[in-house]
N, CA and C of each residue as an Amber inpcrd file, in Angstrom:
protein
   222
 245.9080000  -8.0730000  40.3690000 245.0460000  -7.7930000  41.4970000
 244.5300000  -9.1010000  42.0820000 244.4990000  -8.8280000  43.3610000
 243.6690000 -10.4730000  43.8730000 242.2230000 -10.3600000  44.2800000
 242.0670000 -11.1340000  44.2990000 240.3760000 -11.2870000  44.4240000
 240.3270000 -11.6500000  45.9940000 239.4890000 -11.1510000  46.5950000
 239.1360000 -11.1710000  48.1210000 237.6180000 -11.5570000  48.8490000
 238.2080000 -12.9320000  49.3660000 237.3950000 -13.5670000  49.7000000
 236.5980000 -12.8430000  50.9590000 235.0950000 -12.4330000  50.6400000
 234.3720000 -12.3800000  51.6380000 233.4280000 -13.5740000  52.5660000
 233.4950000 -13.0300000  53.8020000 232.4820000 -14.9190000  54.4910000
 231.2840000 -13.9740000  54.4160000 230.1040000 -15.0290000  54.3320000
 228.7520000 -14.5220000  54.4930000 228.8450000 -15.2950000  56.1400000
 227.9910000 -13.6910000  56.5100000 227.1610000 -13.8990000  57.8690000
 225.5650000 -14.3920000  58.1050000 225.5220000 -15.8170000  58.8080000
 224.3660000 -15.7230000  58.8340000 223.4580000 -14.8300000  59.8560000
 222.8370000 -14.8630000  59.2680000 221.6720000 -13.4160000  60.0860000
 220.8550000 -13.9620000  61.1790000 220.4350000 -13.9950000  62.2890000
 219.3220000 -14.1660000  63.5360000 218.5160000 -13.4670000  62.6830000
 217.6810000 -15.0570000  62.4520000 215.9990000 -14.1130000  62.6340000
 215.8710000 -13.4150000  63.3880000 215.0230000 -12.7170000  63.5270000
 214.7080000 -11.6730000  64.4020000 213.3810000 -12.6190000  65.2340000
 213.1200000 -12.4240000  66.5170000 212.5180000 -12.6190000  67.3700000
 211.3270000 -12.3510000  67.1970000 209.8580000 -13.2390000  66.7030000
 208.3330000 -13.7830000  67.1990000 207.8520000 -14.3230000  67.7440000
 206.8880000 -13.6390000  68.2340000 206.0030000 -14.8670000  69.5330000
 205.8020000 -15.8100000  68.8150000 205.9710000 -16.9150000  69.5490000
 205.9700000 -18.5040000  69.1640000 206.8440000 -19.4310000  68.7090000
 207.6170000 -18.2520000  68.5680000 209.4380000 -18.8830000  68.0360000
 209.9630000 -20.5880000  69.0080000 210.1470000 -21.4230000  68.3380000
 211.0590000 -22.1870000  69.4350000 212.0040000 -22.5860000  69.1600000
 212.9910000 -22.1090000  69.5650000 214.3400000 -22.4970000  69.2880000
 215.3690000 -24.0830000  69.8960000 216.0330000 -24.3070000  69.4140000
 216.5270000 -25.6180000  70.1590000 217.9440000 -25.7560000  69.9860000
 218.6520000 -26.1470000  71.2300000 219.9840000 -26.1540000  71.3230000
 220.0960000 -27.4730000  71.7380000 221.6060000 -27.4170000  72.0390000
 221.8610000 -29.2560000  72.6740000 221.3900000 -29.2580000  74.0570000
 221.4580000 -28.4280000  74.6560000 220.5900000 -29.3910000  76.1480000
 219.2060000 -28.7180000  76.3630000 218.4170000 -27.5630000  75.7300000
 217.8270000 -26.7980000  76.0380000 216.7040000 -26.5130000  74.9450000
 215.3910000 -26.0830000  75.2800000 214.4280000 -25.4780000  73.9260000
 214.3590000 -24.1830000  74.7130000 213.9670000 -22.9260000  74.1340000
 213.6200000 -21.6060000  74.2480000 212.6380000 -21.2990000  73.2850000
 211.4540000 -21.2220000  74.2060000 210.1980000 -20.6060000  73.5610000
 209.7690000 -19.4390000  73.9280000 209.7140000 -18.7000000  72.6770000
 209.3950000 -17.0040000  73.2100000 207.9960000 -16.7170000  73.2290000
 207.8790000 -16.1280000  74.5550000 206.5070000 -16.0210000  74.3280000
 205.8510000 -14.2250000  73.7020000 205.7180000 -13.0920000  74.7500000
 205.5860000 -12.0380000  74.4010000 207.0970000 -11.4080000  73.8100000
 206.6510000 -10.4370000  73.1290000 207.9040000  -9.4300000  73.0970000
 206.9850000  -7.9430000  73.0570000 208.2530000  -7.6890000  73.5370000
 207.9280000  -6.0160000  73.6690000 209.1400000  -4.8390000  72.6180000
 209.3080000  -4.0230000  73.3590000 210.4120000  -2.8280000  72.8460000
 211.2580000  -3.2810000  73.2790000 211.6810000  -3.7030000  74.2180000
 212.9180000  -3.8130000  74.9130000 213.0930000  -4.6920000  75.3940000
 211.8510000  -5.5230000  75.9020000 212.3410000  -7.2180000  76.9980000
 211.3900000  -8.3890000  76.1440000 212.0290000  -9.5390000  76.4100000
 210.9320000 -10.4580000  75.8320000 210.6580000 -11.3170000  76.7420000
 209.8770000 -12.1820000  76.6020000 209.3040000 -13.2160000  77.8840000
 209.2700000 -14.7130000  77.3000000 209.9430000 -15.0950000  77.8930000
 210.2300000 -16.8080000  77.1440000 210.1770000 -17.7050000  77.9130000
 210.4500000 -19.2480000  78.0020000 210.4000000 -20.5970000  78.5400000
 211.6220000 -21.1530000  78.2740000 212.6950000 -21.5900000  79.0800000
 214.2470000 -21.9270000  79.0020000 214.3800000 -23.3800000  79.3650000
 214.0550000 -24.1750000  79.0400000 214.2980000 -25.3780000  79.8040000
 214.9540000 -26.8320000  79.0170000 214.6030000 -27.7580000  79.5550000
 214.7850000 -29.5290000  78.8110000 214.0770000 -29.7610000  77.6110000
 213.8230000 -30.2550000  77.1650000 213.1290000 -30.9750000  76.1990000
 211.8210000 -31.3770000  76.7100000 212.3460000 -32.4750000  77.6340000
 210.9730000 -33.1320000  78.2980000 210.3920000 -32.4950000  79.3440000
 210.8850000 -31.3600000  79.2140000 210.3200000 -31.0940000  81.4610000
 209.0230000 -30.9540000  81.0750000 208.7070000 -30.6950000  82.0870000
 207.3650000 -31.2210000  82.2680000 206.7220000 -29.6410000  82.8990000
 207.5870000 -29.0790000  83.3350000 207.1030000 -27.6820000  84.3990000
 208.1780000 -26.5760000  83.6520000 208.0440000 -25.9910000  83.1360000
 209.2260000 -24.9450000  82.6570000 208.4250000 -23.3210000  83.0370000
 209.7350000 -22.2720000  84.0150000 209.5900000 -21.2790000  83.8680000
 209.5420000 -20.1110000  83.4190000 209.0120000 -19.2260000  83.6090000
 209.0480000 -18.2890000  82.8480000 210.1370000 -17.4750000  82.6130000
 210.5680000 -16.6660000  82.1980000 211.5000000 -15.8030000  82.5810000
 211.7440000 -14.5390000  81.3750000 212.2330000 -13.4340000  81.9440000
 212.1400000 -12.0680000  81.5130000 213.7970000 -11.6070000  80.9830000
 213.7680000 -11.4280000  79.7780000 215.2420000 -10.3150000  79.4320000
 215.0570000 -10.0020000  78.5180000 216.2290000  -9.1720000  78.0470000
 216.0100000  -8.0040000  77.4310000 216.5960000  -8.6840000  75.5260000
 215.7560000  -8.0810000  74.5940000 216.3490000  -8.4550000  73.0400000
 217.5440000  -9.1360000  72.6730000 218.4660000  -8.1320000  73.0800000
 219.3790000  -8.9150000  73.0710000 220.1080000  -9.4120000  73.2100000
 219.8990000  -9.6700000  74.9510000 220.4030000 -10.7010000  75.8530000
 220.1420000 -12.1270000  75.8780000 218.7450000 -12.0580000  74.5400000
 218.3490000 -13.2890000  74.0730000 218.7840000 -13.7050000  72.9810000
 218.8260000 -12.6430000  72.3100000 219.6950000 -12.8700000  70.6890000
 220.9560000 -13.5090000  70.7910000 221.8360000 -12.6480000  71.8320000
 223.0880000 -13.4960000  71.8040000 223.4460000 -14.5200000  72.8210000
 222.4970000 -15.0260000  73.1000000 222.7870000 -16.0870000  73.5220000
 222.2870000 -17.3880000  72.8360000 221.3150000 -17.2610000  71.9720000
 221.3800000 -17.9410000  71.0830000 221.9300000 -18.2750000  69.9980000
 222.6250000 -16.7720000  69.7840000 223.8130000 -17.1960000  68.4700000
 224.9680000 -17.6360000  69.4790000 225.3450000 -17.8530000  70.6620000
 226.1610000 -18.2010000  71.3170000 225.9420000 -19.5400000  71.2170000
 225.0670000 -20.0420000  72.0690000 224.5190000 -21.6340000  71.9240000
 224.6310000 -22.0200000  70.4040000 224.2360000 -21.7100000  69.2950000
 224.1090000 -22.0350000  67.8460000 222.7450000 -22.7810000  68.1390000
 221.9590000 -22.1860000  68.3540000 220.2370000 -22.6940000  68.4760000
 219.9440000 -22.6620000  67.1150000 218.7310000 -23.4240000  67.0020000
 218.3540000 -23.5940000  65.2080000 216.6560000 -23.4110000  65.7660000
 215.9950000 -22.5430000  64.4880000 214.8770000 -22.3460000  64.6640000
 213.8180000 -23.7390000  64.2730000 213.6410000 -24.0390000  65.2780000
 212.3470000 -25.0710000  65.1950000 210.8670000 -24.5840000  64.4950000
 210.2250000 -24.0260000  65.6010000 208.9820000 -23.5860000  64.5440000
 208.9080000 -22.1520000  64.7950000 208.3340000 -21.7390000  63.7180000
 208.0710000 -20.1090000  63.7350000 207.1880000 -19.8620000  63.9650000
């Protein structure tokens, strides 16, 4: 019999206010969440003015496992 290699998946935290995540050109800070949409900050590193902006769980989720964002602070 052979032995069968399984891969471990890493898991997305799951989404808290205050989360900031960081990718190569970009930080994402979440601010509220709700049931269904969350409200975050998408921008540079340094900007200086960053907007707000509105979508839905997990239109945020996967785009951060898309990017490969790493959780900064929780």
């Amino acid at each position: 019999m052979k032995k069968i290699k399984t891969t471990r998946r890493t898991r997305v935290r799951p989404l808290v206010t205050g989360q900031v995540w960081r990718m190569a050109e970009a930080n994402l800070q979440v601010g509220m969440i709700g049931k269904l949409l969350v409200h975050y900050k998408l921008g540079k590193p340094d900007a200086v003015r960053v907007p707000n902006s509105c979508s839905s769980k997990v239109t945020v989720e996967e785009y951060l496992k898309k990017n490969k964002a790493v959780l900064v602070k929780a």
